[in-house]
C-alpha positions in Angstrom: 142.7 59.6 148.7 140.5 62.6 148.1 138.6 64.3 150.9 135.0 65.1 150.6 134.5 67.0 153.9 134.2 66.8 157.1 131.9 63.6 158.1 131.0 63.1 154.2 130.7 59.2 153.3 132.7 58.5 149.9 129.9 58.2 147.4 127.3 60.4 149.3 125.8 63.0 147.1 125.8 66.4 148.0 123.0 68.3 149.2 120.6 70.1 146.4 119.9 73.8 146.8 116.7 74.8 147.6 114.5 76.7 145.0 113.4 79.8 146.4 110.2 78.6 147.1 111.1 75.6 149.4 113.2 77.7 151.4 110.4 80.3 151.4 108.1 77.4 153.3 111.0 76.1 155.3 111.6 79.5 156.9 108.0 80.2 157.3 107.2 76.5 159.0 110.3 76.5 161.3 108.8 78.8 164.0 109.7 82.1 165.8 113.1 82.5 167.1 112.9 78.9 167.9 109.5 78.6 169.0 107.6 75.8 167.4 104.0 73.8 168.5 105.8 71.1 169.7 108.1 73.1 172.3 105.4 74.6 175.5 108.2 76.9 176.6 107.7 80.7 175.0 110.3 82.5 174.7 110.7 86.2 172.4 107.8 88.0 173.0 108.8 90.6 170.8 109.5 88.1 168.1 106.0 86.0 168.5 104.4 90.1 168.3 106.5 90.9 165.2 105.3 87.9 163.4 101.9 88.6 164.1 101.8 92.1 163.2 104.3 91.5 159.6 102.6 88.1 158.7 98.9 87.7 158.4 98.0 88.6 162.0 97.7 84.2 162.1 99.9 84.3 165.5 97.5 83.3 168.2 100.6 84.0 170.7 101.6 87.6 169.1 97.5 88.7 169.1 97.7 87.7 172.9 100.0 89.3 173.4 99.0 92.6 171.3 95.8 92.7 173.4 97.8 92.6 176.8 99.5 95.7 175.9 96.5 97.2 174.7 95.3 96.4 177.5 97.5 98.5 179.9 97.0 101.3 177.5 99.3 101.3 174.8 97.9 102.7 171.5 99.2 99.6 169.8 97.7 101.1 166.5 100.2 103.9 166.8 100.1 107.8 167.6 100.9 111.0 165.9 104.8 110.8 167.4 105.8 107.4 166.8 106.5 107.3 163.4 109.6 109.6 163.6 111.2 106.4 165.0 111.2 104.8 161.4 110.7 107.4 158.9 114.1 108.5 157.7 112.6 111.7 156.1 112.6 112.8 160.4 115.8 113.7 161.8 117.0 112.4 165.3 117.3 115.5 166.7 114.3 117.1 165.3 111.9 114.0 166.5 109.9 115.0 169.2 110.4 111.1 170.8 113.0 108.7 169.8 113.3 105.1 171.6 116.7 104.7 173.6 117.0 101.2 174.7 118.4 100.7 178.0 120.3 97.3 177.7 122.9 95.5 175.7 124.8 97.5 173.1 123.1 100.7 174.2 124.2 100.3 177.8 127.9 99.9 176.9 127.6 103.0 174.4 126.1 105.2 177.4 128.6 104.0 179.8 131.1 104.9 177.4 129.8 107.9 176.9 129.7 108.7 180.6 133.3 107.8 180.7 134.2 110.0 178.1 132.8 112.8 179.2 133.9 112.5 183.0 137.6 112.1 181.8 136.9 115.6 179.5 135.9 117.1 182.5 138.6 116.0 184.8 141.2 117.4 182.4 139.5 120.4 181.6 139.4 121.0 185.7 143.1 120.0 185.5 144.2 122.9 182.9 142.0 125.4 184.8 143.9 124.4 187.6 147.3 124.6 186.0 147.4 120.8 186.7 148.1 117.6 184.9 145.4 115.4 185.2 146.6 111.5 186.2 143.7 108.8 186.6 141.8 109.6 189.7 143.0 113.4 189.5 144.7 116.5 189.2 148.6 116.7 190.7 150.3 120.3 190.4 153.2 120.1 187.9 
């Protein structure tokens, strides 16, 4: 007996690909990173303000939230600085600001860092010394 996959009935046809227009609308009426009407929860702030701002500003959650910030001051509308961020014609270390998150992947990349460059220090203290450098120090050879 042939399988047809896992859970497939015998006889059950398989599914037909979307045209690029269905999937278009199913993407567009699903919701933002899993918000829809019918949940109340909000969750992804930064997703409900995206799709405002990259949509047709329709996001009655994202404008909300755009005039809470703009409220406290940010120039939502940008400034003369921020655009280094995304134009690639600016280099990192020429841009006058650059945004450095402070969680997640960029945590553990600064920590490692900051390991790094303790353990560079500890050995170059250890040759100065004359030294070998073992973990938590220099020992005299």
């Amino acid at each position: 007996r042939k399988r047809t996959g896992a859970g497939a009935k015998s006889g059950a046809r398989p599914p037909r690909a979307l045209s690029r227009e269905e999937l278009s609308e199913l993407v567009l009426n699903s919701g933002v990173a899993g918000q829809s009407p019918s949940k109340p929860e909000v969750k992804c702030l930064h997703a409900q303000l995206a799709d405002h701002l990259c949509r047709d500003h329709s996001n009655p959650l994202g404008e909300a939230i755009l005039s809470g910030v703009a409220a406290r001051g940010v120039a939502v509308h940008g400034d003369s600085q921020c655009h280094q961020q995304c134009d690639c014609g600016v280099a990192r270390e020429a841009a006058t600001w650059w945004y450095t998150p402070v969680k997640n992947k960029q945590k553990l990349f600064t920590r490692l860092e900051r390991r790094k460059q303790r353990q560079v220090a500890r050995l170059e203290a250890a040759e100065e010394g004359g030294g070998v450098w073992l973990r938590g120090g220099a020992a005299s050879r």
